[in-house]
C-alpha positions in Angstrom: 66.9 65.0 88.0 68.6 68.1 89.1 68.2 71.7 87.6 71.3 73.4 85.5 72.6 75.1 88.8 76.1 74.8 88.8 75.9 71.6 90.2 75.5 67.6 88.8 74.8 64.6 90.5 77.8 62.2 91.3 76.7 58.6 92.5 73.8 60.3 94.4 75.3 63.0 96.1 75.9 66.4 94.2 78.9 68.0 93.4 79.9 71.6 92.4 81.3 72.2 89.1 83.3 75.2 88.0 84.2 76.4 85.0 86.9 78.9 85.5 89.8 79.9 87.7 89.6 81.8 90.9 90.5 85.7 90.0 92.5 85.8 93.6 95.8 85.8 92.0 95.5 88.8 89.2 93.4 90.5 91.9 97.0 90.5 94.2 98.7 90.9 91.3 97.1 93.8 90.7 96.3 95.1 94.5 98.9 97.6 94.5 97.4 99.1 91.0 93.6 99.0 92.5 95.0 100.9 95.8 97.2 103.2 94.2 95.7 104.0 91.0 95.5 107.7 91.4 99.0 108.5 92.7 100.3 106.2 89.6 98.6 108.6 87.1 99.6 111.5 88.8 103.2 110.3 88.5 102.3 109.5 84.7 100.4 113.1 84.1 104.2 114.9 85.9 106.0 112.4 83.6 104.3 113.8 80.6 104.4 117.3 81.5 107.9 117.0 81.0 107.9 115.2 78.0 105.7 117.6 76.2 108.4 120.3 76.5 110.8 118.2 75.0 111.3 118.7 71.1 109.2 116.6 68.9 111.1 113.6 67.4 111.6 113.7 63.4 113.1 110.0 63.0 112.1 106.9 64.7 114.0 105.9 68.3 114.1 102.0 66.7 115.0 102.1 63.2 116.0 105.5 62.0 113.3 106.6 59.1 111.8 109.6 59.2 108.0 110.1 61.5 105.3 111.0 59.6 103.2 114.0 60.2 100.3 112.5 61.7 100.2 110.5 65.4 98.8 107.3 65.5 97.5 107.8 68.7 96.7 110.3 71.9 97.4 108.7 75.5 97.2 111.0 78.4 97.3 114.7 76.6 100.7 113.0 74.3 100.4 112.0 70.6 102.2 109.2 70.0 103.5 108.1 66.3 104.8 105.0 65.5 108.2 104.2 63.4 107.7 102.4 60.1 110.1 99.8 61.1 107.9 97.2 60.1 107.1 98.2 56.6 
Protein backbone atom coordinates (compact mmCIF):
# COMPACT_ATOMS: atom_id res chain seq x y z
CA UNK A 1 0.00 0.00 0.00
CA UNK A 2 1.37 3.20 -1.07
CA UNK A 3 1.27 6.67 0.83
CA UNK A 4 -1.08 9.77 -0.61
CA UNK A 5 2.06 11.19 -2.57
CA UNK A 6 0.95 12.18 -5.72
CA UNK A 7 1.22 8.93 -6.99
CA UNK A 8 -1.16 5.42 -7.15
CA UNK A 9 -0.35 2.04 -8.01
CA UNK A 10 -1.30 0.84 -11.69
CA UNK A 11 -0.94 -3.05 -12.12
CA UNK A 12 2.15 -2.98 -9.91
CA UNK A 13 4.12 -0.25 -11.12
CA UNK A 14 3.28 3.39 -9.95
CA UNK A 15 2.14 6.11 -11.85
CA UNK A 16 2.01 9.93 -11.34
CA UNK A 17 -1.21 11.63 -11.16
CA UNK A 18 -1.90 15.28 -11.60
CA UNK A 19 -4.51 17.28 -10.98
CA UNK A 20 -4.07 20.52 -12.83
CA UNK A 21 -2.63 22.02 -15.91
CA UNK A 22 0.89 23.09 -16.50
CA UNK A 23 0.99 27.18 -15.82
CA UNK A 24 3.68 27.26 -19.05
CA UNK A 25 1.22 28.79 -21.24
CA UNK A 26 -0.27 31.95 -19.14
CA UNK A 27 3.33 32.20 -17.82
CA UNK A 28 4.31 33.06 -21.87
CA UNK A 29 1.31 34.63 -22.13
CA UNK A 30 2.12 36.84 -19.70
CA UNK A 31 6.22 36.99 -20.14
CA UNK A 32 6.20 40.24 -21.66
CA UNK A 33 4.02 41.74 -18.64
CA UNK A 34 6.41 39.97 -15.90
CA UNK A 35 9.60 41.51 -17.91
CA UNK A 36 8.17 44.72 -18.61
CA UNK A 37 6.02 45.51 -15.79
CA UNK A 38 7.59 48.77 -14.77
CA UNK A 39 7.93 50.57 -18.13
CA UNK A 40 4.05 49.50 -18.73
CA UNK A 41 3.04 51.53 -15.51
CA UNK A 42 5.13 54.28 -16.31
CA UNK A 43 3.44 54.46 -19.72
CA UNK A 44 0.03 54.16 -17.68
CA UNK A 45 1.18 56.85 -14.78
CA UNK A 46 2.14 59.57 -18.28
CA UNK A 47 -1.21 58.36 -19.71
CA UNK A 48 -2.99 59.59 -16.61
CA UNK A 49 -1.07 62.60 -16.10
CA UNK A 50 -2.73 63.77 -19.03
CA UNK A 51 -5.98 62.71 -18.37
CA UNK A 52 -6.16 64.39 -15.14
CA UNK A 53 -5.86 67.82 -16.85
CA UNK A 54 -8.58 67.07 -18.91
CA UNK A 55 -12.08 68.40 -17.71
CA UNK A 56 -14.11 66.16 -15.64
CA UNK A 57 -16.97 64.42 -17.55
CA UNK A 58 -20.66 65.44 -16.40
CA UNK A 59 -22.65 62.71 -18.58
CA UNK A 60 -21.80 59.16 -19.23
CA UNK A 61 -19.40 58.30 -22.59
CA UNK A 62 -22.11 55.05 -23.11
CA UNK A 63 -25.52 56.14 -22.43
CA UNK A 64 -25.80 59.86 -21.95
CA UNK A 65 -27.30 60.41 -18.14
CA UNK A 66 -25.84 62.55 -16.08
CA UNK A 67 -22.38 61.21 -13.47
CA UNK A 68 -23.02 61.35 -10.10
CA UNK A 69 -20.91 63.21 -7.67
CA UNK A 70 -19.15 60.52 -6.09
CA UNK A 71 -16.46 57.96 -7.96
CA UNK A 72 -16.90 54.45 -7.67
CA UNK A 73 -13.48 53.88 -7.69
CA UNK A 74 -9.59 55.22 -7.48
CA UNK A 75 -6.99 53.39 -9.96
CA UNK A 76 -3.66 54.80 -10.31
CA UNK A 77 -4.20 58.60 -8.67
CA UNK A 78 -7.76 58.73 -11.22
CA UNK A 79 -11.34 58.38 -9.78
CA UNK A 80 -13.25 56.63 -11.91
CA UNK A 81 -17.40 56.83 -11.95
CA UNK A 82 -19.49 54.58 -13.61
CA UNK A 83 -22.61 55.52 -15.98
CA UNK A 84 -25.97 54.27 -14.75
CA UNK A 85 -26.56 52.67 -17.98
CA UNK A 86 -27.68 49.68 -16.34
CA UNK A 87 -30.23 50.97 -14.09
Amino acid sequence: MTKNTGTKPCYGNTVNVKYSKSAEFYIKTKQNYFENNNDLFNKAMRKNEIYSHQPIRVKCKICSSMLHDKFDFRQHGIENIYGRWWD
